[in-house]
N, CA, C and O atoms as a MOPAC input file, in Angstrom:
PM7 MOZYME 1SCF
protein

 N      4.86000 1    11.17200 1     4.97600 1
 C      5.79700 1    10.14800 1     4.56700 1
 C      5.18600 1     8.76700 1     4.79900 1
 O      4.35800 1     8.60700 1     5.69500 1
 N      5.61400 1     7.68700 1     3.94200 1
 C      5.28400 1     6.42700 1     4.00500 1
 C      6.36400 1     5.50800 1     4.22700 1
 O      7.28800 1     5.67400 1     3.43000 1
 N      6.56400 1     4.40200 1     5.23600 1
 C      7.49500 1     4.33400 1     5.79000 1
 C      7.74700 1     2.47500 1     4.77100 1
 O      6.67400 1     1.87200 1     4.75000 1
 N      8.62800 1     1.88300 1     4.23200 1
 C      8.40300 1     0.62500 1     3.82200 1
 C      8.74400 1    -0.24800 1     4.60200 1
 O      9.72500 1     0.02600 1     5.29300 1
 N      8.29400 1    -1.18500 1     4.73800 1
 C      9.54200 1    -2.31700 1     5.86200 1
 C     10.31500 1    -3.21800 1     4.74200 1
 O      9.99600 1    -3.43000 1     3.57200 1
 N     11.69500 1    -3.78200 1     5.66300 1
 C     12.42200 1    -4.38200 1     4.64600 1
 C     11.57900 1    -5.51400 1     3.92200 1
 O     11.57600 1    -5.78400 1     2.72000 1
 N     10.85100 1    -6.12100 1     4.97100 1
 C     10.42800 1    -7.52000 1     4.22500 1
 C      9.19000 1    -6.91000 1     3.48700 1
 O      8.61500 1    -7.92400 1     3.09200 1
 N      8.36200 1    -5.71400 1     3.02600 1
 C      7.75700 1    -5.41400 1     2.33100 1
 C      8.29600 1    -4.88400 1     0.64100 1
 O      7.79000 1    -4.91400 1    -0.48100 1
 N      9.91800 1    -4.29600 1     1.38300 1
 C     10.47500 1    -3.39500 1     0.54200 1
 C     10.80300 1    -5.40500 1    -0.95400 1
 O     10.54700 1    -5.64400 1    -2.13400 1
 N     11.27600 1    -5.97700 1    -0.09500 1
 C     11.24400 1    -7.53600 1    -0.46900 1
 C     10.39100 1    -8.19000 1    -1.49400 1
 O     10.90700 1    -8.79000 1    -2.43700 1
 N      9.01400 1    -8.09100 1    -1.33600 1
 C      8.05100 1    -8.65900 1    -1.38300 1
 C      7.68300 1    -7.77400 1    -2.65400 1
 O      7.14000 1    -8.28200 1    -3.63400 1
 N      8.00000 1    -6.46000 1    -2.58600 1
 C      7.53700 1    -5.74800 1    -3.91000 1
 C      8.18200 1    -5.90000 1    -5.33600 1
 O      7.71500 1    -5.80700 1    -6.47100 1
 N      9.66500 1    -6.21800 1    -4.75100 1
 C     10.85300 1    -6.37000 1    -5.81700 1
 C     10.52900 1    -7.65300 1    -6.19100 1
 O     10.52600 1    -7.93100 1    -7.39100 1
 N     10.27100 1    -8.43600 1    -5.40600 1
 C      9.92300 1   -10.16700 1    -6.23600 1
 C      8.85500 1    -9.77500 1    -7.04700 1
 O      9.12500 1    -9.81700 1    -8.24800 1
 N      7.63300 1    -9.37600 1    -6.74000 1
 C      6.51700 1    -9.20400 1    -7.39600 1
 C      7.20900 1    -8.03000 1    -8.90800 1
 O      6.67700 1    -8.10100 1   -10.01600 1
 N      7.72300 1    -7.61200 1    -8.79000 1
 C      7.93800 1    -6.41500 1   -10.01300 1
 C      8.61000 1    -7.24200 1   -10.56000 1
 O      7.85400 1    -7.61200 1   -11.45900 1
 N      9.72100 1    -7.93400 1   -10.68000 1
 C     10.47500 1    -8.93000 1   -11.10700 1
 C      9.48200 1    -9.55100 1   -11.73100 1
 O      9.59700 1    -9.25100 1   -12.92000 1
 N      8.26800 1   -10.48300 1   -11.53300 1
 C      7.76500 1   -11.29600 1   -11.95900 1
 C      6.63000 1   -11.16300 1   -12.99300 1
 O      5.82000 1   -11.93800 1   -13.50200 1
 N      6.89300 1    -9.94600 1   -13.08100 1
 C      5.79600 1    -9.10900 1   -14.22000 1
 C      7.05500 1    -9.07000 1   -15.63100 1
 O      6.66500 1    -8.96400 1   -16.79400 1
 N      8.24800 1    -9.15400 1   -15.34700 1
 C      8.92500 1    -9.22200 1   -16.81700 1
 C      9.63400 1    -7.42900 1   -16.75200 1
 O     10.40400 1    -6.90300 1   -17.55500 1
 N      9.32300 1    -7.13500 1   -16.11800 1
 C      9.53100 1    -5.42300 1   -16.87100 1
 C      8.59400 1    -4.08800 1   -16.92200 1
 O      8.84400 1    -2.89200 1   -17.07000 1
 N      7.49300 1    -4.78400 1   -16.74700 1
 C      5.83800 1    -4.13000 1   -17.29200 1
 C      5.35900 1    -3.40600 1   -16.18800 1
 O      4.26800 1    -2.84900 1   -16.30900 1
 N      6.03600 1    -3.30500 1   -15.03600 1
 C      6.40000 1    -2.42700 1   -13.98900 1
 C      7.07600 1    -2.26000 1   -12.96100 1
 O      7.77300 1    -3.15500 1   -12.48200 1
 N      6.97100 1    -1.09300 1   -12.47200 1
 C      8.25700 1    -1.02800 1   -11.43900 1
 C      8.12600 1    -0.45800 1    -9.86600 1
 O      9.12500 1     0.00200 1    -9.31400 1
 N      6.58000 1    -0.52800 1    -9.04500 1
 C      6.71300 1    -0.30200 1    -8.14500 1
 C      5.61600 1    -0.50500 1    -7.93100 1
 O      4.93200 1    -0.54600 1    -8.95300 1
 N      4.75300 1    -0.76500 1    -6.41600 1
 C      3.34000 1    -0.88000 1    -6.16300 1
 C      2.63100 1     0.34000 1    -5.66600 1
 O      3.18300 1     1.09500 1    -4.86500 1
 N      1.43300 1     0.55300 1    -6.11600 1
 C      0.78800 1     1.77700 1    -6.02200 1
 C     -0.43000 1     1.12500 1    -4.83800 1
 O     -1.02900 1     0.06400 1    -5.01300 1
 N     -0.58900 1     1.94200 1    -3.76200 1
 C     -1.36300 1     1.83000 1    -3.23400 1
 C     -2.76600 1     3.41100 1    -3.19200 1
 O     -2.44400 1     4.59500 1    -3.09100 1
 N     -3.95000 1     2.98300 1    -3.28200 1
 C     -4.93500 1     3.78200 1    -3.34500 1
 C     -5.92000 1     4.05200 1    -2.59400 1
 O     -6.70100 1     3.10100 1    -2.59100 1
 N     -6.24200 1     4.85100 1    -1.98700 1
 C     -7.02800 1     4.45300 1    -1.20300 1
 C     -8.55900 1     4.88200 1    -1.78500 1
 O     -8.57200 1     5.89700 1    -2.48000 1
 N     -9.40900 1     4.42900 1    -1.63700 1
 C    -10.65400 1     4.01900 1    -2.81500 1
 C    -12.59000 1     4.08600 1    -1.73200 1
 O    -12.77700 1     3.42800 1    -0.70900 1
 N    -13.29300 1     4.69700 1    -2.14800 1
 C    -14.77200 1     4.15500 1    -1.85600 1
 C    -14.98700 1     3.03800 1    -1.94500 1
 O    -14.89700 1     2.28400 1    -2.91400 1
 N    -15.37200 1     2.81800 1    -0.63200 1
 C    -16.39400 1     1.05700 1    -0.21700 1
 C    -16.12800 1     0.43100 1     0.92300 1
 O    -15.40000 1     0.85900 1     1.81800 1
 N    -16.68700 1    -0.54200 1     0.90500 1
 C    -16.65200 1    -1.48500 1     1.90200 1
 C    -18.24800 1    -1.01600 1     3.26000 1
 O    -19.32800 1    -0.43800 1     3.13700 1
 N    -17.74500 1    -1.46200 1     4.03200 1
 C    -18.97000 1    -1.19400 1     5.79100 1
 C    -18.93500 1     0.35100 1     5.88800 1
 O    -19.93400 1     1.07100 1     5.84900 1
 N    -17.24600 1     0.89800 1     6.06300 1
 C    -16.93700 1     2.01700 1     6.55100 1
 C    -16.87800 1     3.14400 1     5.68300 1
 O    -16.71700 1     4.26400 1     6.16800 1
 N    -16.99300 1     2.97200 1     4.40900 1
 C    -16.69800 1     3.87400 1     3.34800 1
 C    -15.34400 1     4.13000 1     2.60000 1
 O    -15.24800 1     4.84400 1     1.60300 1
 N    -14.06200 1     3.30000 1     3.34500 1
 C    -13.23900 1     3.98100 1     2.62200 1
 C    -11.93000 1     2.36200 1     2.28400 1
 O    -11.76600 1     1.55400 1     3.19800 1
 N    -11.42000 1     2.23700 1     1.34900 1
 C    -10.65000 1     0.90800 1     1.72200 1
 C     -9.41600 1     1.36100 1     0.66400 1
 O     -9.29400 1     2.32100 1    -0.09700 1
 N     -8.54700 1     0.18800 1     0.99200 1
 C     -7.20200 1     0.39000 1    -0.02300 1
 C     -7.32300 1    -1.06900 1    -0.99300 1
 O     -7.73500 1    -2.18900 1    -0.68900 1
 N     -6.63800 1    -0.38700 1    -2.60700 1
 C     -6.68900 1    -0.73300 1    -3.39500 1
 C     -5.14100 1    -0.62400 1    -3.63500 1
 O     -4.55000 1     0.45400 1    -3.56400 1
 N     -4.42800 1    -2.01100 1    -3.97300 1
 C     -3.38400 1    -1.88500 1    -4.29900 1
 C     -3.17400 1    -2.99700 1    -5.35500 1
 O     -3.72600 1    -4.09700 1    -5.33800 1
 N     -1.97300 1    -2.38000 1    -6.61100 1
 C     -1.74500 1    -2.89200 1    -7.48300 1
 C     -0.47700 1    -2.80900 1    -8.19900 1
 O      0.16700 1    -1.82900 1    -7.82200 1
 N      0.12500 1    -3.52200 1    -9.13300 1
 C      1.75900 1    -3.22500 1    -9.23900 1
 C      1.23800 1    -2.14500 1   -10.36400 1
 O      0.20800 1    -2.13200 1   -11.03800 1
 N      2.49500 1    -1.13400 1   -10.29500 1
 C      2.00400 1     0.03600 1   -11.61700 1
 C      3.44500 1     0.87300 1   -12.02000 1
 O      4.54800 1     0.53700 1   -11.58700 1
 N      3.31500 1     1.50500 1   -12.52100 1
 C      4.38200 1     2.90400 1   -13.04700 1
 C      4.39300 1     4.09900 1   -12.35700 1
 O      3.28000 1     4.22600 1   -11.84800 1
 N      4.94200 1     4.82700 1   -12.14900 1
 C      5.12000 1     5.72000 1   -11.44100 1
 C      4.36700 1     6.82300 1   -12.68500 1
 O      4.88000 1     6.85100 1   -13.80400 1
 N      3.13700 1     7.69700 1   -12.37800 1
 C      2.63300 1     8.88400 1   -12.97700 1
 C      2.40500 1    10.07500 1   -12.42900 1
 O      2.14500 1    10.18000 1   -11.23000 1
 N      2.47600 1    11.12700 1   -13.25800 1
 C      2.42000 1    12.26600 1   -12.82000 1
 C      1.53300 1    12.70800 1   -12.02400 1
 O      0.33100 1    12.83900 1   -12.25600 1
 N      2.38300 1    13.06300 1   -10.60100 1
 C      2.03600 1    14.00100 1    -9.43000 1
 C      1.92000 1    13.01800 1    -8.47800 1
 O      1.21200 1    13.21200 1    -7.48900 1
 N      2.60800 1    11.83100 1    -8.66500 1
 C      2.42200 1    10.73800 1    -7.83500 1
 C      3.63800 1    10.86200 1    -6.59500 1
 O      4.84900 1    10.88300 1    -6.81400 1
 N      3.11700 1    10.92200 1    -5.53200 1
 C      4.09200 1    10.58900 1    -4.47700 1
 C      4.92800 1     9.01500 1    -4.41300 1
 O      4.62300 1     7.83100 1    -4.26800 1
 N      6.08300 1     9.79500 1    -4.60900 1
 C      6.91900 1     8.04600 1    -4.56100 1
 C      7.87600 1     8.15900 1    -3.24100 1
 O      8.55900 1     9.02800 1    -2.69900 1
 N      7.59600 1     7.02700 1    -3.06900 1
 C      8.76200 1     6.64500 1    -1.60300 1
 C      9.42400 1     4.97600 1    -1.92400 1
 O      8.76700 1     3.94100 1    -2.03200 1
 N     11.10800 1     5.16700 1    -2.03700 1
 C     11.49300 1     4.04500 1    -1.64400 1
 C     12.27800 1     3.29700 1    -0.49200 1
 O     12.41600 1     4.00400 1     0.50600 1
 N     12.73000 1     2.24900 1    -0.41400 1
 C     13.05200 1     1.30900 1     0.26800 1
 C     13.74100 1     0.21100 1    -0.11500 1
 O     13.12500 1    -0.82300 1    -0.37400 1
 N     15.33600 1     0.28700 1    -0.21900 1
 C     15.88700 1    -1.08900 1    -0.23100 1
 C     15.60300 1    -1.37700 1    -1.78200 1
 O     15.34600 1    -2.54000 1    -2.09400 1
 N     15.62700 1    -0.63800 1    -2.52200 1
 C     15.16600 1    -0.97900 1    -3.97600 1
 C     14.11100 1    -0.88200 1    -4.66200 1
 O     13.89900 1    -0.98200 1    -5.87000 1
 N     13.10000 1    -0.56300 1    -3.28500 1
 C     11.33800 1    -1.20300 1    -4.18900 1
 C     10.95100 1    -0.01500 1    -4.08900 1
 O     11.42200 1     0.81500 1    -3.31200 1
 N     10.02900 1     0.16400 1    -4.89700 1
 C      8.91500 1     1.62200 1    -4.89700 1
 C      7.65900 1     1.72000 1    -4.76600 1
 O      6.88200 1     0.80500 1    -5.03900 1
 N      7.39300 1     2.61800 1    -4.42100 1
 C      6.30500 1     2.58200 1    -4.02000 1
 C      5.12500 1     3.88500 1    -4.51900 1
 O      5.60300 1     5.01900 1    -4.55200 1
 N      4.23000 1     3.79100 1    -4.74400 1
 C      3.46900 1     5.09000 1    -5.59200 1
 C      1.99500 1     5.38800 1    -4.83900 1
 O      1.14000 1     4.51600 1    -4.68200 1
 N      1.85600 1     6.83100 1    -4.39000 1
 C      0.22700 1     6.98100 1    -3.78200 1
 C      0.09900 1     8.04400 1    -4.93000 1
 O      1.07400 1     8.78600 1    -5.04600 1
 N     -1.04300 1     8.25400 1    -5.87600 1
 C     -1.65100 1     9.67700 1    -5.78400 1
 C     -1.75700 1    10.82100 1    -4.68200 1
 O     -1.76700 1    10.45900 1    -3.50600 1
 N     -1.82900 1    12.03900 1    -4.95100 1
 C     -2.14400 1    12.99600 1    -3.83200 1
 C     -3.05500 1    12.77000 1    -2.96700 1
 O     -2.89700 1    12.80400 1    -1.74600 1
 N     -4.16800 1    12.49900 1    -3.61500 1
 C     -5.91900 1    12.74600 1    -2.89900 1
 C     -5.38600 1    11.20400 1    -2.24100 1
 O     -5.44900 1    11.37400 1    -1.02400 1
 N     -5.06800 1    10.29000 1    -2.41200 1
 C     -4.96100 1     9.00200 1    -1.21400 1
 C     -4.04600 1     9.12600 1    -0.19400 1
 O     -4.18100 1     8.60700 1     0.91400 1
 N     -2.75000 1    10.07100 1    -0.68300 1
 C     -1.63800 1    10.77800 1     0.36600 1
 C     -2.81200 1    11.31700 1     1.70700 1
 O     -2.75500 1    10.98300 1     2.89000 1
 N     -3.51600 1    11.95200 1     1.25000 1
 C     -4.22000 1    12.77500 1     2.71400 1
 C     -4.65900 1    11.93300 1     3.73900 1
 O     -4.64300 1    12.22400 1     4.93500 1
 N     -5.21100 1    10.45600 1     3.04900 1
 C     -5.65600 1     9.39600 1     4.04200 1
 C     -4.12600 1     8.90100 1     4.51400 1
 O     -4.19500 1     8.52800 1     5.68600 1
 N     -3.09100 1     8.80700 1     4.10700 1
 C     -2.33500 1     7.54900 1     3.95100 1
 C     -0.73700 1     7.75000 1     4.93800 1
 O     -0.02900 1     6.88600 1     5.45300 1
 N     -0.58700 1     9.33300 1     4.90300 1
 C      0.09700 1    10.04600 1     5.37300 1
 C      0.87800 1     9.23200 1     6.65700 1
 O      0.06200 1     8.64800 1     7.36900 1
 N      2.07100 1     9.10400 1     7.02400 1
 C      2.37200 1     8.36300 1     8.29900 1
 C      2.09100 1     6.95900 1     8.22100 1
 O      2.90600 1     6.40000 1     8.95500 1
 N      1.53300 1     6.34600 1     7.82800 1
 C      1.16200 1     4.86700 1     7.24500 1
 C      2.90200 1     4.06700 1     6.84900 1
 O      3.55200 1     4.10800 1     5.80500 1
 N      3.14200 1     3.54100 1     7.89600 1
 C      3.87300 1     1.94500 1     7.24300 1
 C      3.65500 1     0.39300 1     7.00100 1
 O      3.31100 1    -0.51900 1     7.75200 1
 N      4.03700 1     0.46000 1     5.47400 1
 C      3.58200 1    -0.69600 1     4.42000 1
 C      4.54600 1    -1.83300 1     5.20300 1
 O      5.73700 1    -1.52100 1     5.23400 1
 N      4.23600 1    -2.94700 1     5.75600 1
 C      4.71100 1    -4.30600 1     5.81000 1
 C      4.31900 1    -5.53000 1     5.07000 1
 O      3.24700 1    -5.63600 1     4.47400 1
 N      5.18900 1    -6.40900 1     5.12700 1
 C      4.23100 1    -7.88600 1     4.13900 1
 C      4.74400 1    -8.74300 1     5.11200 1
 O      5.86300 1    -8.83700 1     5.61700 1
 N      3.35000 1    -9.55100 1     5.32500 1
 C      3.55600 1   -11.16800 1     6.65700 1
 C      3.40000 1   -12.11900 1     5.64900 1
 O      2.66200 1   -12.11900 1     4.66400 1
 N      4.13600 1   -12.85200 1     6.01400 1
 C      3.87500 1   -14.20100 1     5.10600 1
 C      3.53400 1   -15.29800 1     6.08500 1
 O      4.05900 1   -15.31100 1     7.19800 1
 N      2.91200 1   -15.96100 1     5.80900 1
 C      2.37500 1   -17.40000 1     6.85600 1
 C      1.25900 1   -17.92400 1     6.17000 1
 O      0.75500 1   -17.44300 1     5.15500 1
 N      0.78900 1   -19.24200 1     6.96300 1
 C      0.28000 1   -20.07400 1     6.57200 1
 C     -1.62600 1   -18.92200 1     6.19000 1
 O     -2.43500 1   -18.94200 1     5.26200 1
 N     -1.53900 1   -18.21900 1     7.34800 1
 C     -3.21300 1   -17.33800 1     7.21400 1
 C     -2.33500 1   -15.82000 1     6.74700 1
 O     -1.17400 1   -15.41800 1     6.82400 1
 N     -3.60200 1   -15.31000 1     6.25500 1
 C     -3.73700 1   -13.82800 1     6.56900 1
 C     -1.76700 1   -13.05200 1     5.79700 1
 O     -1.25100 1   -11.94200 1     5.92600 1
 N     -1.33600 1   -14.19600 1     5.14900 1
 C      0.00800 1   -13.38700 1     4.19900 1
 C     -0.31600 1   -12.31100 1     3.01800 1
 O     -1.00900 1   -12.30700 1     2.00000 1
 N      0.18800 1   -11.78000 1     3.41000 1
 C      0.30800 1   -10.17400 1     2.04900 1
 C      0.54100 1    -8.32200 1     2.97500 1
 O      0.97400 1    -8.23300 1     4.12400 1
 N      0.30500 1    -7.61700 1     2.47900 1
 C      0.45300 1    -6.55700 1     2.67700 1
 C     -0.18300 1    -6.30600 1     3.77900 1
 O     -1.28500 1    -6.84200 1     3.89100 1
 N      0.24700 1    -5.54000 1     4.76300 1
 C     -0.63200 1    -5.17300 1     5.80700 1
 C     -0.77200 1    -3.05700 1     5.62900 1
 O     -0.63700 1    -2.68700 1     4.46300 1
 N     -0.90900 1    -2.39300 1     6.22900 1
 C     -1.00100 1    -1.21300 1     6.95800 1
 C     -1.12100 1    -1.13800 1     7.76000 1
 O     -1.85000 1    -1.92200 1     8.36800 1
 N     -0.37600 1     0.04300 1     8.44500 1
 C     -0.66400 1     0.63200 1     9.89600 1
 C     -0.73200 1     2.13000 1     9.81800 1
 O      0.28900 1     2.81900 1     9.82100 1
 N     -1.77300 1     2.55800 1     9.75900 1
 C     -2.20800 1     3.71700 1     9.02300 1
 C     -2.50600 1     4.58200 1    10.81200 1
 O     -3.20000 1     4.22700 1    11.76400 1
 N     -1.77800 1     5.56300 1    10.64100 1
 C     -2.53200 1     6.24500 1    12.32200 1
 C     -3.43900 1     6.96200 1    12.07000 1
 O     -4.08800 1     7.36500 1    13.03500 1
 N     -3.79100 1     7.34300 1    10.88300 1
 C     -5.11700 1     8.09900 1    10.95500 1
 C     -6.46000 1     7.41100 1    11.26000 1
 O     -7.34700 1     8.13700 1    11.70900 1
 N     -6.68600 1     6.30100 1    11.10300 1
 C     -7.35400 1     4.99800 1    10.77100 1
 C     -8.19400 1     5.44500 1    12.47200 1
 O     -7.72300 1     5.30600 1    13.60000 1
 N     -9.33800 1     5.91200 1    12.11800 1
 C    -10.33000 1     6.18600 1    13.42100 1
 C    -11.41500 1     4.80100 1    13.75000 1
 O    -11.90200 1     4.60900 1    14.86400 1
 N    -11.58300 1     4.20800 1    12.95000 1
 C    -12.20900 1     3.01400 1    13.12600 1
 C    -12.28600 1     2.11000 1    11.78000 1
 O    -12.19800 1     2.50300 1    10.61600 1
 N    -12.46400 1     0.85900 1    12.23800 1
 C    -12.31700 1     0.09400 1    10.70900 1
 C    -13.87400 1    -0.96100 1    11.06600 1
 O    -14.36700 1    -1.04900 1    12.19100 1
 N    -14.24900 1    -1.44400 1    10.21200 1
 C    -15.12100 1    -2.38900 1    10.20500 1
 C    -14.91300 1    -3.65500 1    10.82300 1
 O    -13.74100 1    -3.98000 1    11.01300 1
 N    -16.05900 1    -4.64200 1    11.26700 1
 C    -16.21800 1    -5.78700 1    11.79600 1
 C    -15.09100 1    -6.57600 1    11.20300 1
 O    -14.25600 1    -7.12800 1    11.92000 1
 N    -15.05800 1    -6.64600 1     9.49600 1
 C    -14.00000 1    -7.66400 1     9.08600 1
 C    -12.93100 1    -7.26400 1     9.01900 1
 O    -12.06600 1    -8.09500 1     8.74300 1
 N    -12.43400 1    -5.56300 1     9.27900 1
 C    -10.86600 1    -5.44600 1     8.67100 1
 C    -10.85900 1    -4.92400 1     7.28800 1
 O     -9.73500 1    -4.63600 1     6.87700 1
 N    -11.88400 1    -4.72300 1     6.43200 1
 C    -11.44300 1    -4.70800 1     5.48000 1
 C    -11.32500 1    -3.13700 1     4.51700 1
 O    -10.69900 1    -2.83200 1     3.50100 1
 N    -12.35800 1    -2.31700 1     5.51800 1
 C    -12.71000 1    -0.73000 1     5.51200 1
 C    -12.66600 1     0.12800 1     6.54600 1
 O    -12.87700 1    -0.19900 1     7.71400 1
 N    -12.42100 1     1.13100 1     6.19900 1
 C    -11.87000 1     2.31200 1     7.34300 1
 C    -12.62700 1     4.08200 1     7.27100 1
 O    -13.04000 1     4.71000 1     6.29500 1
 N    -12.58700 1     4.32900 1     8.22900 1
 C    -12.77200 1     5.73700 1     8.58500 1
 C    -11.88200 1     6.31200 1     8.85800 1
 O    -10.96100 1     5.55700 1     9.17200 1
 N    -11.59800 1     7.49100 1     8.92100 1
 C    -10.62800 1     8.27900 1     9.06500 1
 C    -10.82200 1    10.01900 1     9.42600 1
 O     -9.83000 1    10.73700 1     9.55600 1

């Protein structure tokens, strides 16, 4: 399961809103690269087949399977402030991440 927070569940519905229609929930992926080998890729999208969806307070949310295995237990928040505002994770599988934060092992 993927857990949303309200002010993420928030942050997704403004953003889907502001696309017009052209979608309806954010897909997060988890993807090859970075220091550590493995990073997340997220983007607003549609919900497709065999996609794990989880919502929250209105907003949705979409993993593929094969990124479910990394992603599993993971809750999505959004910080807003002057540094460092947008999406965060707190992924417990997450065995080490790189110098900058920006890639992970697992």
């Amino acid at each position: 399961m993927i857990t949303i927070s309200d002010n993420a569940a928030r942050k997704i519905i403004e953003c889907v809103k502001q696309t017009g229609g052209e979608v309806d929930g954010l897909r997060i992926k988890v993807v090859g690269g970075g220091c550590s080998g493995l990073m997340y890729k997220m983007d607003l999208d549609c919900e497709r087949k065999g996609d794990k969806v989880f919502e929250h307070a209105g907003a949705r949310l979409y993993v593929d399977r094969k990124s479910y295995l990394y992603i599993n237990g993971t809750e999505v928040d959004y910080r807003d402030g002057l540094q460092n505002a947008g999406f965060s994770l707190s992924n417990p599988n997450v065995k080490r991440t790189c110098g900058c934060g920006e890639s992970f092992i697992v």
